[in-house]
VOBATOR-180866 format. One record per residue: residue number from 1; x, y, z of N, C-alpha, C in turn. Coordinates in Angstrom, 3 decimals, always signed. Example, Ala and Ser with C-alpha at 12.3 -4.5 7.8 and 13.67 -1.06 7.14 Angstrom:
// VOBATOR-180866
[1,[+13.190,-5.690,+7.800],[+12.300,-4.500,+7.800],[+13.200,-3.300,+7.800]]
[2,[+12.850,-2.250,+7.080],[+13.670,-1.060,+7.140],[+12.900,+0.030,+7.870]]
***
This chain:
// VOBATOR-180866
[1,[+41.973,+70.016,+45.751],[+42.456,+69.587,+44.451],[+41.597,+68.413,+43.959]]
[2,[+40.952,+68.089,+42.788],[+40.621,+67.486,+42.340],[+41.135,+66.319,+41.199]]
[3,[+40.927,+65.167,+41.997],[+41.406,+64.116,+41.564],[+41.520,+64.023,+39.698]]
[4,[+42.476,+62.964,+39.412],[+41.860,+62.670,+37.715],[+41.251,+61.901,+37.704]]
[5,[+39.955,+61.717,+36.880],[+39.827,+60.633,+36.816],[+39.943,+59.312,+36.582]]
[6,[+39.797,+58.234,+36.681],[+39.945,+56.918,+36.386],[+40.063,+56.581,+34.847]]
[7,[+39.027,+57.162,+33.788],[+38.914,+56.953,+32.798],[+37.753,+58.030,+32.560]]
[8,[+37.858,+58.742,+31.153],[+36.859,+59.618,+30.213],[+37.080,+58.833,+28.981]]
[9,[+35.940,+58.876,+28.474],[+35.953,+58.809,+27.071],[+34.317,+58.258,+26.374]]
[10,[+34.482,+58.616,+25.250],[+33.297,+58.741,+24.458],[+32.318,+57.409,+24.139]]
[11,[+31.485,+56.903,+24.201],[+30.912,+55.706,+24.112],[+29.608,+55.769,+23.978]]
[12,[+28.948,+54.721,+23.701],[+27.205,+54.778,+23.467],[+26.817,+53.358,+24.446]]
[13,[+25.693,+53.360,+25.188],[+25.044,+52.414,+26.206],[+24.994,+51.446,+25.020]]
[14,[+25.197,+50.254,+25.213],[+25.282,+48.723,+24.737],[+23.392,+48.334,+25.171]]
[15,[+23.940,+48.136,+26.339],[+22.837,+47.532,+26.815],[+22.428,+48.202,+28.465]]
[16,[+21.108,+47.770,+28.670],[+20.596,+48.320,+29.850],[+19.260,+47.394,+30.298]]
[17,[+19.587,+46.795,+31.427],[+18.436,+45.557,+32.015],[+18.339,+45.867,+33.530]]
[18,[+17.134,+45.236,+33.819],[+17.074,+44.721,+35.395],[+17.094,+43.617,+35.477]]
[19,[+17.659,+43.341,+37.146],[+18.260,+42.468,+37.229],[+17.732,+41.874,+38.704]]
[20,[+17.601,+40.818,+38.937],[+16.060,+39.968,+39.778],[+16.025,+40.800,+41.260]]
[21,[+16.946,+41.612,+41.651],[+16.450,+42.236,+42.770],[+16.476,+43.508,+42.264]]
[22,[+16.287,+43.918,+40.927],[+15.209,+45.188,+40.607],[+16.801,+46.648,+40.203]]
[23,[+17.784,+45.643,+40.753],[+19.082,+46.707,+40.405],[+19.323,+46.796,+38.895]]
[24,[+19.761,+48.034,+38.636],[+19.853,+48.141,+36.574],[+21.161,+48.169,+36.296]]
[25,[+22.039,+47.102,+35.182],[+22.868,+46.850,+35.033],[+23.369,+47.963,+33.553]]
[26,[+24.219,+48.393,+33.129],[+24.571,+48.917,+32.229],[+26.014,+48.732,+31.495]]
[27,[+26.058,+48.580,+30.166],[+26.974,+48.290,+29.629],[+27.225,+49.248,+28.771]]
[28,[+28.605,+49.523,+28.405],[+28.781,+50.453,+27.547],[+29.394,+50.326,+26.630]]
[29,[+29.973,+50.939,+25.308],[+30.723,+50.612,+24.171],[+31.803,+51.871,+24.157]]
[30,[+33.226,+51.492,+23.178],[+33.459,+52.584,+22.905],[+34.632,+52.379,+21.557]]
[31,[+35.641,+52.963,+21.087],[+36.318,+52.341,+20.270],[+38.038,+52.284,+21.063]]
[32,[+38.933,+52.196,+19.964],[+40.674,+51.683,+20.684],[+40.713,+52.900,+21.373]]
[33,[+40.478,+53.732,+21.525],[+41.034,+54.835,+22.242],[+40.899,+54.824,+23.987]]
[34,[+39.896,+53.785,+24.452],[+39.538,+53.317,+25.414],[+40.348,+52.376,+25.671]]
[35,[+40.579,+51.670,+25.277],[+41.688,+50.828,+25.225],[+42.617,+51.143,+27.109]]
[36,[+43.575,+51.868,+26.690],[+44.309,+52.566,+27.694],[+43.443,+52.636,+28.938]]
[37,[+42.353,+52.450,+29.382],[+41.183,+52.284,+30.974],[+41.080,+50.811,+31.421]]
[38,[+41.356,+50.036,+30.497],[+40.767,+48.978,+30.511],[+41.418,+48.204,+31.695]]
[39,[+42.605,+48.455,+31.955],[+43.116,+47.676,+33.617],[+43.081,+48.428,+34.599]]
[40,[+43.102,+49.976,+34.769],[+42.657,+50.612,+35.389],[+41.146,+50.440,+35.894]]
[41,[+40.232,+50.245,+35.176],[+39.136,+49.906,+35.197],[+38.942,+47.903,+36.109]]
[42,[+39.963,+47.500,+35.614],[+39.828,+46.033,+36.050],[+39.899,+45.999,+37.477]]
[43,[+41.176,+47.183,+37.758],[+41.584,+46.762,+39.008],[+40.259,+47.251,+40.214]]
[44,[+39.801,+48.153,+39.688],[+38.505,+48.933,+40.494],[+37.329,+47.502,+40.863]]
[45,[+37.473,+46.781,+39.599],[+36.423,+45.748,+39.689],[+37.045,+44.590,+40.378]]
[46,[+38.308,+44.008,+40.566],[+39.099,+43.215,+41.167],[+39.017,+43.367,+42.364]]
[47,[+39.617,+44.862,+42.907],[+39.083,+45.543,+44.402],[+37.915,+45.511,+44.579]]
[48,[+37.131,+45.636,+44.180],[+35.758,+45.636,+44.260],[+35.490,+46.922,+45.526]]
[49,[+36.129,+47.794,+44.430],[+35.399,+49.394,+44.998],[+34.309,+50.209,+43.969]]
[50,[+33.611,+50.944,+44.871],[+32.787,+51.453,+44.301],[+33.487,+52.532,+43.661]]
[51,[+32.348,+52.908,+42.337],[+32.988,+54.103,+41.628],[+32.241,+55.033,+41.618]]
[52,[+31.942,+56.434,+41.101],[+30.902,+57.048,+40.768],[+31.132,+57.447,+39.277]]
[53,[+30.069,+57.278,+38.086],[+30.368,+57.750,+37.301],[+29.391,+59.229,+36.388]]
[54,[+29.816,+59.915,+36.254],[+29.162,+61.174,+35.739],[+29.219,+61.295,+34.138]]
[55,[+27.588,+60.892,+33.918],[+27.340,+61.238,+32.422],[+27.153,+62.031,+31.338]]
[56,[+27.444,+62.740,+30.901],[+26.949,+63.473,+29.971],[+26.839,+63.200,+28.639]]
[57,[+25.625,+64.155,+27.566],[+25.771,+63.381,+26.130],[+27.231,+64.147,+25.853]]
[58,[+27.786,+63.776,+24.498],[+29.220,+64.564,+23.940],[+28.541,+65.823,+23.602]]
[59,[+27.269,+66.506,+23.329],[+27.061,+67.608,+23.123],[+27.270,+68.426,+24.424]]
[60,[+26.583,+68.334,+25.378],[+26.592,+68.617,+26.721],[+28.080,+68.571,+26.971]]
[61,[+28.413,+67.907,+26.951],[+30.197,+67.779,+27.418],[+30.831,+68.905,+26.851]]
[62,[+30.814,+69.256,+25.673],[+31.347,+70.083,+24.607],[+30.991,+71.319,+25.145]]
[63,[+29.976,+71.705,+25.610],[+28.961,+72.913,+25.740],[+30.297,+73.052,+27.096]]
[64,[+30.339,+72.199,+27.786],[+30.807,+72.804,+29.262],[+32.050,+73.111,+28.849]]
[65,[+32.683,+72.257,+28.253],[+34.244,+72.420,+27.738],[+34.399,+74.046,+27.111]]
[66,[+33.604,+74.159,+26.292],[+33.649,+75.821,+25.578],[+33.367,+76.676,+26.668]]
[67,[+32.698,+76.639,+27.482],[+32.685,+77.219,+28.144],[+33.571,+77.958,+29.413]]
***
């Protein structure tokens, strides 16, 4: 059975840097509808567990969804 996830939702990369030991940091945007992840999301970073996250553009996403 496959888990739910933590949080989906639609957004565009903010920003994207390296960072002095060469690791790439990424930030993301999104609008209120995200909203609802946002302590879910905290607590992951509070615990300080790792996550994995799987990207796709919303076209790509769409394509699999119709499918």
């Amino acid at each position: 059975m496959t888990p739910d996830p933590i949080a989906m939702f639609e957004g565009e990369v903010v920003q994207v840097k390296t960072m002095a030991d060469g690791s790439p940091r990424f930030a993301f945007g999104s609008d209120i509808r995200a909203n609802q992840y946002l302590t879910p999301l905290a607590n992951v970073k509070a615990d300080m567990k790792a996550v994995m996250v799987i990207v796709y553009t919303l076209d790509d996403w769409e394509k699999l969804e119709s499918d």
